[in-house]
C-alpha positions as CSV (number, residue, x, y, z in Angstrom):
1,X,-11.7,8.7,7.5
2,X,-8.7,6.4,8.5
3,X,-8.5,7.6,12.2
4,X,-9.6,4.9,13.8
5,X,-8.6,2.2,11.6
6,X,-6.0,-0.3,12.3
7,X,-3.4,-0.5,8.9
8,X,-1.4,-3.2,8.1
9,X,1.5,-2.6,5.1
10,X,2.7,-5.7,4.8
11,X,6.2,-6.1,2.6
12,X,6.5,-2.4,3.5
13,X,9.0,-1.3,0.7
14,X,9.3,1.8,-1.7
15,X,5.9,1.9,-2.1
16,X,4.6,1.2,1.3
17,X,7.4,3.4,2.9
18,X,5.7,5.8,0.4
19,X,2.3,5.0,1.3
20,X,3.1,5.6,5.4
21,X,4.4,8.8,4.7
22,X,1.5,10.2,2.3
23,X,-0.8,9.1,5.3
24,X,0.8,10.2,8.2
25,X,2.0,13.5,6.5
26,X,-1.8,14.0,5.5
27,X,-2.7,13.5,8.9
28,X,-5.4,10.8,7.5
29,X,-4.1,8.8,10.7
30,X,-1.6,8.2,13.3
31,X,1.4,6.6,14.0
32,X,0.1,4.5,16.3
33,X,-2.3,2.7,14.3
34,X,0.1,1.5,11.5
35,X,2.3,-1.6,12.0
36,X,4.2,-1.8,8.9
37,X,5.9,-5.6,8.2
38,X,8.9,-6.9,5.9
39,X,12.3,-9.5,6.5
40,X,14.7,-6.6,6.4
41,X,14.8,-5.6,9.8
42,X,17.4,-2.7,9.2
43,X,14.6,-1.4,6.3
44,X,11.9,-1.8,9.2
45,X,13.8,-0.1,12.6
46,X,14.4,2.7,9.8
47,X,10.8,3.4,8.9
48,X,9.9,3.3,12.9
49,X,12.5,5.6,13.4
50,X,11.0,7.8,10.3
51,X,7.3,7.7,11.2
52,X,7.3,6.0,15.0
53,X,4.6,3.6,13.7
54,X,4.9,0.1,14.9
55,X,7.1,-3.0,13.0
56,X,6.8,-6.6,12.8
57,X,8.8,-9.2,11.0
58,X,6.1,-11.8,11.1
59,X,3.4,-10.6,8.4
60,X,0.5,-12.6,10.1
61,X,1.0,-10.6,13.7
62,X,1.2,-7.7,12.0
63,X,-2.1,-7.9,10.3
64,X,-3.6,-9.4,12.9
65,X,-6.4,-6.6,14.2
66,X,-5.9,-4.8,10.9
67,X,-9.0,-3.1,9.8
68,X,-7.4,-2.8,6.3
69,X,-4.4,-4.9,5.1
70,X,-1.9,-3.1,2.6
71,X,0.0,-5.6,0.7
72,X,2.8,-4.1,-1.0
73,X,4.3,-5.2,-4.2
74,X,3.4,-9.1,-4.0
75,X,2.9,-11.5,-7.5
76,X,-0.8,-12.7,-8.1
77,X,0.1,-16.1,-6.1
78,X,0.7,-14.4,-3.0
79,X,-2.2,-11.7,-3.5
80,X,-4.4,-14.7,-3.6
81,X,-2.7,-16.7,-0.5
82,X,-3.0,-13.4,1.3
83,X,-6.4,-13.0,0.6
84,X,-7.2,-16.1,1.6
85,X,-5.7,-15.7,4.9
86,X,-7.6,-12.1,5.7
87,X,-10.5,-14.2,5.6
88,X,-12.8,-10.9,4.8
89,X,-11.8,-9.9,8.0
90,X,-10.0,-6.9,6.8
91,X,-10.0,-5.1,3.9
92,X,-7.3,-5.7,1.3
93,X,-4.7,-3.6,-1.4
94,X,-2.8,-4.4,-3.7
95,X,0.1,-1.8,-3.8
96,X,2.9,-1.4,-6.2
97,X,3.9,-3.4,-9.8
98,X,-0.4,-2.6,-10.6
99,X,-0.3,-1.6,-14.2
100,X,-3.0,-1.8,-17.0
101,X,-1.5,-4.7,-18.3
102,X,-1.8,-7.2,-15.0
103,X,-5.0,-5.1,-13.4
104,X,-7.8,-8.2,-14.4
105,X,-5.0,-10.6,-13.1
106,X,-5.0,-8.8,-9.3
107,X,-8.3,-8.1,-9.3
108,X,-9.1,-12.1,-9.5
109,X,-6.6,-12.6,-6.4
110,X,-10.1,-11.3,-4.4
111,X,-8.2,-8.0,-3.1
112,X,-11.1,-5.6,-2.5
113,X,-8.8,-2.3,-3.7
114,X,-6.5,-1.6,-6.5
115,X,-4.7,1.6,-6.9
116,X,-2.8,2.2,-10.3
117,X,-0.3,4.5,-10.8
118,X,-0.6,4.6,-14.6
119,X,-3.2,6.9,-15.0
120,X,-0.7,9.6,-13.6
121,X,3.1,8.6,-14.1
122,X,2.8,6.6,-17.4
123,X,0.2,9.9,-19.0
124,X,1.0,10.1,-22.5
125,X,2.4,14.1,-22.8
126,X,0.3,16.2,-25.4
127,X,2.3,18.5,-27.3
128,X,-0.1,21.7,-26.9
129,X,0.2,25.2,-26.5
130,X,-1.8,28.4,-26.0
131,X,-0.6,31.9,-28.3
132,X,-2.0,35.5,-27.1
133,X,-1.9,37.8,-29.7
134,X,-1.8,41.3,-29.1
């Protein structure tokens, strides 16, 4: 599936660090083969240190050979600048802040893949129950 694939998480934050670890703890892909990027550096040498995957500060080496480019938690402006810079090289994500309300608005940024949360953490509960009678 993702073995071979070269990942890119770019602005790895919550939800990329999140994203890493649902990957590599699934086994979908190694270590090796995920360079995650963001401006903290301390956030960065600690998620290396957690997974052993490979960091960047600069976004653009980072996804540079990317098969698939994650990009973590990034307004509609820089989905689209982002985008534009993949070129359809890769493919693209937009991770993190996707809810129902701002979906049509990312999906026009030209990002091929949008995961949303919603469907599972913002569920409306339903008050049911099941009686046995003897």
């Amino acid at each position: 599936m993702l073995s071979n694939k070269k990942i890119a998480v770019i602005g790895a934050g919550h939800m990329g660090a999140a994203l890493i670890g649902g990957m590599l703890r699934a086994k979908l892909t190694a270590p090796k083969n995920i360079t995650a990027s963001r401006r903290n550096e301390e956030a960065l040498a600690a998620l290396k240190k957690d997974w052993g995957i490979n960091i960047n500060t600069d976004n653009k080496k980072a996804a540079a050979g990317a098969d698939i480019v994650l990009l973590d938690n990034m307004n509609p402006v820089q989905l689209r600048l982002a985008v534009q810079k993949v070129k359809g090289r890769a493919k693209t994500e937009a991770s993190g802040g996707v809810n129902l309300g701002n979906i049509q608005t990312i999906a026009k940024t030209g990002v091929d893949f949008i995961p949303i949360g919603a469907m599972t953490h913002s569920a409306r509960a339903a008050d049911m129950g099941l009686d046995f009678e003897n």
